[in-house]
LUMMI-724405 format. One line per field, with one value per residue: residue number from 0; residue in three letters; x, y, z of N, C-alpha, C in turn. Coordinates in pm, 1 decimal. Example, Ala and Ser with C-alpha at 12.3 -4.5 7.8 and 13.67 -1.06 7.14 Angstrom:
<nodes>
nr: [0,1]
rest: [ala,ser]
n.east: [1319.0,1285.0]
n.north: [-569.0,-225.0]
n.up: [780.0,708.0]
ca.east: [1230.0,1367.0]
ca.north: [-450.0,-106.0]
ca.up: [780.0,714.0]
c.east: [1320.0,1290.0]
c.north: [-330.0,3.0]
c.up: [780.0,787.0]
</nodes>
This chain:
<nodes>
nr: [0,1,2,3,4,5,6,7,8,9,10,11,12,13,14,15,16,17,18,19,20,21,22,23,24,25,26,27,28,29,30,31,32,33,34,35,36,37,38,39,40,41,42,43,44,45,46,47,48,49,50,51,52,53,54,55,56,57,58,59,60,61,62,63,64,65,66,67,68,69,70,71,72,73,74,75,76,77,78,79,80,81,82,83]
rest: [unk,unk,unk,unk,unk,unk,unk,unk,unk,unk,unk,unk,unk,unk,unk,unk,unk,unk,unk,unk,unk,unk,unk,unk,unk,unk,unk,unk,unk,unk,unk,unk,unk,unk,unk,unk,unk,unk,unk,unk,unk,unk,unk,unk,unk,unk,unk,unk,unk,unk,unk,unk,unk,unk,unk,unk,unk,unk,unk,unk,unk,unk,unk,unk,unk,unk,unk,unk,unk,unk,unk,unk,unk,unk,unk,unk,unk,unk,unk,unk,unk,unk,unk,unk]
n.east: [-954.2,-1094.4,-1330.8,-1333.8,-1046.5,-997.8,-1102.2,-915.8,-693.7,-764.1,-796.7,-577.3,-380.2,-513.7,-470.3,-214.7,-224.2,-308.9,-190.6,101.9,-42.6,-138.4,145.9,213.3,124.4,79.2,-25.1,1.5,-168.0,-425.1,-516.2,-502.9,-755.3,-932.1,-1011.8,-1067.0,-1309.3,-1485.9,-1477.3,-1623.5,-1838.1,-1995.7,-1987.9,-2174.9,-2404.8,-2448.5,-2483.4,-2774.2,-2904.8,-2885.2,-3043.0,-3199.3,-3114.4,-3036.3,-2783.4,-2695.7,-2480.5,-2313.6,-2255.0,-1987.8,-1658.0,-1452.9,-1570.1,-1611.5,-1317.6,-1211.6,-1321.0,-1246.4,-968.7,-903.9,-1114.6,-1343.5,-1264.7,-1276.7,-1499.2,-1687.9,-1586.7,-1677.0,-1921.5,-1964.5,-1896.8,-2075.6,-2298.4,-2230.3]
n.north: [2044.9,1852.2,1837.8,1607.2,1618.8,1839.8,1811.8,1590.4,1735.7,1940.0,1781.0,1653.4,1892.4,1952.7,1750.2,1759.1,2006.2,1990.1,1746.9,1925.1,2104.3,1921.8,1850.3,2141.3,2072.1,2120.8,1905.1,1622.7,1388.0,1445.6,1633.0,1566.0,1329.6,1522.6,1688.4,1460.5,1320.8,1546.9,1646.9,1409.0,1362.7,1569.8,1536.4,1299.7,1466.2,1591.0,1382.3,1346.3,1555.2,1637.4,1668.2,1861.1,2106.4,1958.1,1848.0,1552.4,1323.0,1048.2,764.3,618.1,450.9,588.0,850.0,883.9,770.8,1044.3,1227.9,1192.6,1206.3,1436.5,1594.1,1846.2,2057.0,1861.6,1739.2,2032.2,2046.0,1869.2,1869.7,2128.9,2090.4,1883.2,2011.6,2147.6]
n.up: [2259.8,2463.8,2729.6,2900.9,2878.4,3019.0,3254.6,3352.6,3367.3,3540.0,3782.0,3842.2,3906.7,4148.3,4268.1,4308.1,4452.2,4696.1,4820.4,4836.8,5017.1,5206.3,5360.2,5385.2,5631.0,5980.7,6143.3,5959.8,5938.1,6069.5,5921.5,5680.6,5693.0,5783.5,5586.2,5387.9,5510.8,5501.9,5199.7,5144.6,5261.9,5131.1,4901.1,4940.4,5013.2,4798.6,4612.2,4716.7,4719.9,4477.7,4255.2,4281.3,4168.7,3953.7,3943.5,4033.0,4118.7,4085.1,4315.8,4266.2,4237.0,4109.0,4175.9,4490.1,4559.2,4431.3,4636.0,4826.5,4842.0,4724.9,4850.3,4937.8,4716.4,4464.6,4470.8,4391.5,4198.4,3965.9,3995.6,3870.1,3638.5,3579.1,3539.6,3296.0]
ca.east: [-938.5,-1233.5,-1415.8,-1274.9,-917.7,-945.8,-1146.5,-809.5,-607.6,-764.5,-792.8,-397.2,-350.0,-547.4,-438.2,-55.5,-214.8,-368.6,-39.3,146.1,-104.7,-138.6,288.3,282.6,26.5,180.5,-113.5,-80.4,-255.0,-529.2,-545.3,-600.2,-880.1,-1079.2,-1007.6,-1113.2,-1472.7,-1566.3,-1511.0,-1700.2,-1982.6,-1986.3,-2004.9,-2333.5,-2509.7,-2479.1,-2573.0,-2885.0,-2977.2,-2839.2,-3138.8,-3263.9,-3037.5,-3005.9,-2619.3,-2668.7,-2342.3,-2322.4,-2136.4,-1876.4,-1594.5,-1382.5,-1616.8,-1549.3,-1181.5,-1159.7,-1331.7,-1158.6,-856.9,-896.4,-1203.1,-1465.5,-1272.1,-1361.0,-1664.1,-1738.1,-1532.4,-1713.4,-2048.8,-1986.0,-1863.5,-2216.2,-2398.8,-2227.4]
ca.north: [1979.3,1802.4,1841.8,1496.9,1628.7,1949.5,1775.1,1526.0,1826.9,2024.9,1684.8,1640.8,1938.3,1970.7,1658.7,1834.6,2165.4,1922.4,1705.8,2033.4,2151.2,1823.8,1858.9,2151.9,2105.6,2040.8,1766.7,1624.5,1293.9,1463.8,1760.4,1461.0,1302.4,1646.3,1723.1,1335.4,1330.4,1694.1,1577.9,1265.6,1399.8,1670.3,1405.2,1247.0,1553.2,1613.9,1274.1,1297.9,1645.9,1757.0,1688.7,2030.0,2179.6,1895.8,1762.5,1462.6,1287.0,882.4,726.6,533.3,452.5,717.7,1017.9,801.4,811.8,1153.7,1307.2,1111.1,1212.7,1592.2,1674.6,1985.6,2144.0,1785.7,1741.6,2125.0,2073.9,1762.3,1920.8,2209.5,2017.9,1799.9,2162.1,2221.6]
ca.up: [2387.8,2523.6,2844.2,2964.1,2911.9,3104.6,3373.6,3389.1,3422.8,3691.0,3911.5,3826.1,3985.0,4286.8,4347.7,4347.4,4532.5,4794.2,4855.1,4900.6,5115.1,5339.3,5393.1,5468.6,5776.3,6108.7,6179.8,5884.6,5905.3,6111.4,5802.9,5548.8,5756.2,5789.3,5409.3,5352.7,5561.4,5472.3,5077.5,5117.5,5293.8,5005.7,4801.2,4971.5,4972.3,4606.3,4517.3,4772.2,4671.7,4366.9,4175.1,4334.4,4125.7,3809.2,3924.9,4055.1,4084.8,4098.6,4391.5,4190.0,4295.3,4071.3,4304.7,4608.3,4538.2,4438.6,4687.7,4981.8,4851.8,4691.5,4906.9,4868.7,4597.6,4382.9,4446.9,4330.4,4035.9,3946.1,4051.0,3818.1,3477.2,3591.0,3517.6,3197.0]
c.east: [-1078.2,-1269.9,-1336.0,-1118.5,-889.0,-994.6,-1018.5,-741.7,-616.2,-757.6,-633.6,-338.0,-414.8,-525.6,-290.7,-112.4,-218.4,-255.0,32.6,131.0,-110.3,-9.3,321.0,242.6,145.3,86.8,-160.6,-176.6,-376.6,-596.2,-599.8,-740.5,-1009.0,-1109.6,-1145.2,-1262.4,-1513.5,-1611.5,-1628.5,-1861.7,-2066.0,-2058.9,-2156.4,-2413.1,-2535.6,-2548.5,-2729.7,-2982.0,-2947.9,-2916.1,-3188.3,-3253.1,-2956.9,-2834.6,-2638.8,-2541.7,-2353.5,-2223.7,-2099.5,-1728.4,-1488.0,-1485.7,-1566.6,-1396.7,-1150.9,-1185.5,-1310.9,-1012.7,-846.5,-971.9,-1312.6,-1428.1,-1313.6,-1459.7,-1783.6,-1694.9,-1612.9,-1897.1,-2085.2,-1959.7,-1967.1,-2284.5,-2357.1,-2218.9]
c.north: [1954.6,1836.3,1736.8,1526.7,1734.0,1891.6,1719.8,1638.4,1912.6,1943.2,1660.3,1777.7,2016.8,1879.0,1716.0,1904.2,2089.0,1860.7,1781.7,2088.5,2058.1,1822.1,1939.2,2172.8,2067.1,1930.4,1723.5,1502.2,1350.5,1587.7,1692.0,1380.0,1365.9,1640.2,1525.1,1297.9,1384.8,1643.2,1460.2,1289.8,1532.2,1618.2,1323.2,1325.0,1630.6,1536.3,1276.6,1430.3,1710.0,1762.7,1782.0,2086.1,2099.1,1867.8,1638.6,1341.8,1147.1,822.2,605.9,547.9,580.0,841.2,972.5,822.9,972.7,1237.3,1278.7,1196.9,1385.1,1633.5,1757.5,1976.8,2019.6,1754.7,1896.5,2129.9,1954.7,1810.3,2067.0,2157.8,1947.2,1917.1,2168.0,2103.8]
c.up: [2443.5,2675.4,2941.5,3012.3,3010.7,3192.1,3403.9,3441.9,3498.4,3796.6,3938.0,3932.7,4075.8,4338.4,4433.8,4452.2,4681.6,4855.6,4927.0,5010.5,5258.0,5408.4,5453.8,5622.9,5913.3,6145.1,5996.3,5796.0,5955.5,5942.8,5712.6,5591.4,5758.3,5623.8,5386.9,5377.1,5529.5,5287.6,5082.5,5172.1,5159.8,4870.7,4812.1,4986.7,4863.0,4536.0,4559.6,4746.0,4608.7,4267.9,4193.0,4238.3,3988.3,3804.9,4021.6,3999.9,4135.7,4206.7,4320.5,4264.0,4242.4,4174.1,4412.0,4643.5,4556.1,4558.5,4833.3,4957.9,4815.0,4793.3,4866.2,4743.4,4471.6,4350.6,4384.9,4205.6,3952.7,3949.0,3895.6,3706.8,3480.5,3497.4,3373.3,3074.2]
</nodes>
């Protein structure tokens, strides 16, 4: 199993955990919004200083996507398969 395939399958399901999680908020367009900014800013301070630390991550639209829609935990999972 490749690298590519387990990356698919942890985004598969944090996408689920995340879903779950946004349902069962009581605010839960405001819950996807926070999740959605916090990710994305996550996201621009990886690409702007992850050379510190040799993960520089490309704003494409697949990071863009993911980390609008998963948040933090994508952009660390994405951040850490960069590292390895």
């Amino acid at each position: 199993m490749g690298t590519e395939t387990i990356f698919n399958i942890i985004c598969a399901a944090a996408a689920v955990i995340m879903l779950v999680y946004y349902m069962r908020r009581r605010r839960k367009l405001l819950s996807f919004a926070f999740g959605s900014v916090t990710g994305i800013i996550a996201l621009f301070l990886v690409d702007s200083y992850g050379y510190i630390v040799g993960a520089e991550l490309p704003l494409n639209l697949f990071n863009v996507c993911g980390s609008a829609v998963l948040g933090v935990p994508f952009v660390i999972c994405v951040t850490v398969l960069k590292l390895l």
